[in-house]
C-alpha positions in Angstrom: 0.0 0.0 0.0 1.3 3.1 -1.1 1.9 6.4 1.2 -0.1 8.5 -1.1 -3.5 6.2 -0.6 -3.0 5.9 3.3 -2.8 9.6 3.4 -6.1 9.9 1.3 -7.6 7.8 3.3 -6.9 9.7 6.5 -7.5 13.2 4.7 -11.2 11.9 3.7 -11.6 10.8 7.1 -10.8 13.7 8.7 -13.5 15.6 6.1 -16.0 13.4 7.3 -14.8 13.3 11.0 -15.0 17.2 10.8 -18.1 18.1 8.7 -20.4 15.2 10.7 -19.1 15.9 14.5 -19.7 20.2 13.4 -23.1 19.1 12.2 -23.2 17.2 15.7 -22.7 19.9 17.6 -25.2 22.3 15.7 -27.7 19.8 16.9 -26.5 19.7 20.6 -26.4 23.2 20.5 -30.5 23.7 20.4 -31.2 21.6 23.1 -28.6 24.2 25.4 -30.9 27.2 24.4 -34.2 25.2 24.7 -35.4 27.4 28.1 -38.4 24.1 28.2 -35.2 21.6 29.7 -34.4 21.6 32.5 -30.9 22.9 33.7 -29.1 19.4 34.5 -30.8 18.5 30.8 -29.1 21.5 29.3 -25.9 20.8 31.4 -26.5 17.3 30.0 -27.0 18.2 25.9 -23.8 21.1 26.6 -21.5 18.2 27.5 -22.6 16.4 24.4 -21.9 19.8 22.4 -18.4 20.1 23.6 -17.8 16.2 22.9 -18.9 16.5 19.3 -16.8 20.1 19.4 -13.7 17.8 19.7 -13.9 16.7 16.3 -13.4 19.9 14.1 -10.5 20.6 16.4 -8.9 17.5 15.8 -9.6 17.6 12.2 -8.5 21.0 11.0 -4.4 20.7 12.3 -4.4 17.7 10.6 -6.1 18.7 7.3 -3.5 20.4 5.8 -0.6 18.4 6.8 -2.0 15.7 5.2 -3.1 17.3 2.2 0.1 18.6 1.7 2.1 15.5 1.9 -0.8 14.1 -0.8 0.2 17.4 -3.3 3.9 16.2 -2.6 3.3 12.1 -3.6 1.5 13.7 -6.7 4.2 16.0 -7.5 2.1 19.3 -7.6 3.4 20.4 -4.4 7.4 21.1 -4.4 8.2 21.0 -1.3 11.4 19.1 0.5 11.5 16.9 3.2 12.6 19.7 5.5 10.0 21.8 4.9 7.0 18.8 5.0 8.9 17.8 8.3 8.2 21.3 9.6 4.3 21.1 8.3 3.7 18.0 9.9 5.5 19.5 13.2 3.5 22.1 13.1 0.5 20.4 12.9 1.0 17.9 16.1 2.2 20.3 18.1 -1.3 22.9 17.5 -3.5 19.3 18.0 -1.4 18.7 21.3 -2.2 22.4 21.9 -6.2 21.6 21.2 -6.3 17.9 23.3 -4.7 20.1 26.4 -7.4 22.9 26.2 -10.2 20.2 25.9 -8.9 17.4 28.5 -6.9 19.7 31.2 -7.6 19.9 34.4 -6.2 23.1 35.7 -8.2 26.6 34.9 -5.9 28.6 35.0 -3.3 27.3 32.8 -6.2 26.1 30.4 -7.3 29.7 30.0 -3.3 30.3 29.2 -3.6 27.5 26.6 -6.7 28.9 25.6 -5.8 32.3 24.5 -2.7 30.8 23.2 -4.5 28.8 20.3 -7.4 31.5 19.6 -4.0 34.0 18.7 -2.3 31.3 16.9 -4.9 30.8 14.5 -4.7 34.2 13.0 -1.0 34.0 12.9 -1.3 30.6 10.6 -4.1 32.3 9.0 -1.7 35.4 7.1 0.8 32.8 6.6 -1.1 30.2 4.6 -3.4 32.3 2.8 -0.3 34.7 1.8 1.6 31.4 0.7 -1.3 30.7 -1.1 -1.9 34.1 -3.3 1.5 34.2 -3.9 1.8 30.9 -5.3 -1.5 31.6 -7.5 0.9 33.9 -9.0 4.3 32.3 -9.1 3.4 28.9 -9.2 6.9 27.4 -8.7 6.2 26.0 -5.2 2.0 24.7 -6.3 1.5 23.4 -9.7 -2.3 23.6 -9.9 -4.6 26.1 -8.8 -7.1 24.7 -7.5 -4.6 23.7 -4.2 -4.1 27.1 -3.1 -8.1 27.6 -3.6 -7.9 25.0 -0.9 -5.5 26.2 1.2 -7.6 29.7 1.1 -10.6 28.1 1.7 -9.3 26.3 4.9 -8.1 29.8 6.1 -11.3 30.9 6.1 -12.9 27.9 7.9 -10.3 28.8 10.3 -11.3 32.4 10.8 -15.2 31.1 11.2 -13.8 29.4 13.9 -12.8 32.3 15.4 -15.8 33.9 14.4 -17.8 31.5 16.9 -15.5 31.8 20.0 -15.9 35.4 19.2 -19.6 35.5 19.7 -19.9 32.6 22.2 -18.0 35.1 25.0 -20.9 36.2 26.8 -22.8 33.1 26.3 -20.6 31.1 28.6 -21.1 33.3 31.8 -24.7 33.1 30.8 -24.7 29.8 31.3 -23.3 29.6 34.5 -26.0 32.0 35.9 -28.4 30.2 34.4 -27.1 26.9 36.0 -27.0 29.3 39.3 -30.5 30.3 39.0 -29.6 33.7 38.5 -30.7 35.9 36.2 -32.4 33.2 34.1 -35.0 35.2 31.6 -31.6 37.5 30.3 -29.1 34.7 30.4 -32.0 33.0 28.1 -32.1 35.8 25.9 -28.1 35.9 25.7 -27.5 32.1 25.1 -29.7 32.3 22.4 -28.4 35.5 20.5 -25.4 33.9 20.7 -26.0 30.8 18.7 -28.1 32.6 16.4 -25.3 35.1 15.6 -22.8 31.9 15.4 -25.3 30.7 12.9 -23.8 32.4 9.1 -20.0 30.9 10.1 -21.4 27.5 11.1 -23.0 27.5 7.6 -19.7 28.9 6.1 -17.7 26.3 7.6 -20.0 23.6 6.1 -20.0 24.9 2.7 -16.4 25.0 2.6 -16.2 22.0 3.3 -18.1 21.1 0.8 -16.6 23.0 -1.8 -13.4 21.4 -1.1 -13.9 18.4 -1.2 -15.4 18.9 -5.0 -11.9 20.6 -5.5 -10.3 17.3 -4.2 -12.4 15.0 -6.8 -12.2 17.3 -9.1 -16.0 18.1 -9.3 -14.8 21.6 -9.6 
């Protein structure tokens, strides 16, 4: 079996694994806001949310890594071992990042860890989606188009991302007063303007998804 056809078979996955656990969570997500639940049941459906959360952040620092290394076996990506070793680094260290936000134990430091991988995601952001353009013009580094449309498409999956922990600021001390009792008819009222203002980057995400995936079968 060839190196090429394991990596496709992990890059699909990861599409799949990404695109159904985000549609997971947009499910969750309305049983949270539902004010007819009880709180333990809305403590109970959140739990579920952040579970099925897991799996975009697992997918997307593994997406292009892979994707990569596929461009590379194909020979439309020129690119040397170096500089795939380096991608690939990149991309386990930023999931190690993600697993030690979502599992740890410790506040304080997971706050730290927190804010660390909501700046990072800007910074790899410019980089990419600079790389990208230029090699739409220059295409000495990426033979075919359609690969940086990719890459600039997964930028901006990245920024909806950002989008949504934008807008879900206030709704998690919302929460909290709801679970307390307090305040319940405005933390209502917040929660759910929250995830309705979420709502045009959690479409976004999934039509890029979409999209490139028909770049990757060449639908497009």
């Amino acid at each position: 079996m060839s190196i090429f056809l394991i990596l496709k078979y992990f890059h699909i996955l990861l599409f799949v694994f990404w695109l159904g656990t985000d549609m997971g969570t947009y499910y969750s997500s309305k049983f949270v806001i539902n004010p007819n639940l009880s709180p333990p049941q809305r403590a109970t459906a959140l739990q579920i949310l952040q579970g099925c959360d897991l799996g975009p952040r697992i997918a997307m620092p593994l997406i292009m890594p892979t994707g990569i290394h596929m461009g590379k076996e194909l020979g439309l990506i020129n690119i040397g071992r170096t500089g795939l070793g380096l991608i690939w680094l990149a991309g386990i260290l930023w999931l190690i990042l993600v697993l030690a936000v979502h599992f740890g134990k410790d506040e304080a430091r997971k706050k730290k860890l927190k804010n660390l991988d909501f700046w990072l995601r800007p910074i790899i952001v410019i980089g990419v989606s600079g790389f990208a353009i230029y090699s739409l013009i220059d295409n000495s580094y990426i033979a075919v188009a359609w690969m940086n449309y990719k890459l600039l498409i997964v930028c901006g999956l990245i920024l909806c991302g950002l989008g949504i922990r934008y807008h879900l600021t206030r709704f998690t001390p919302a929460f909290v007063n709801l679970m307390q009792g307090k305040e319940i008819e405005t933390s209502n009222e917040i929660m759910k303007k929250r995830m309705n203002a979420c709502l045009p980057y959690v479409y976004g995400i999934w039509i890029g998804l979409l999209v490139n995936a028909a770049y990757g079968i060449h639908l497009i």
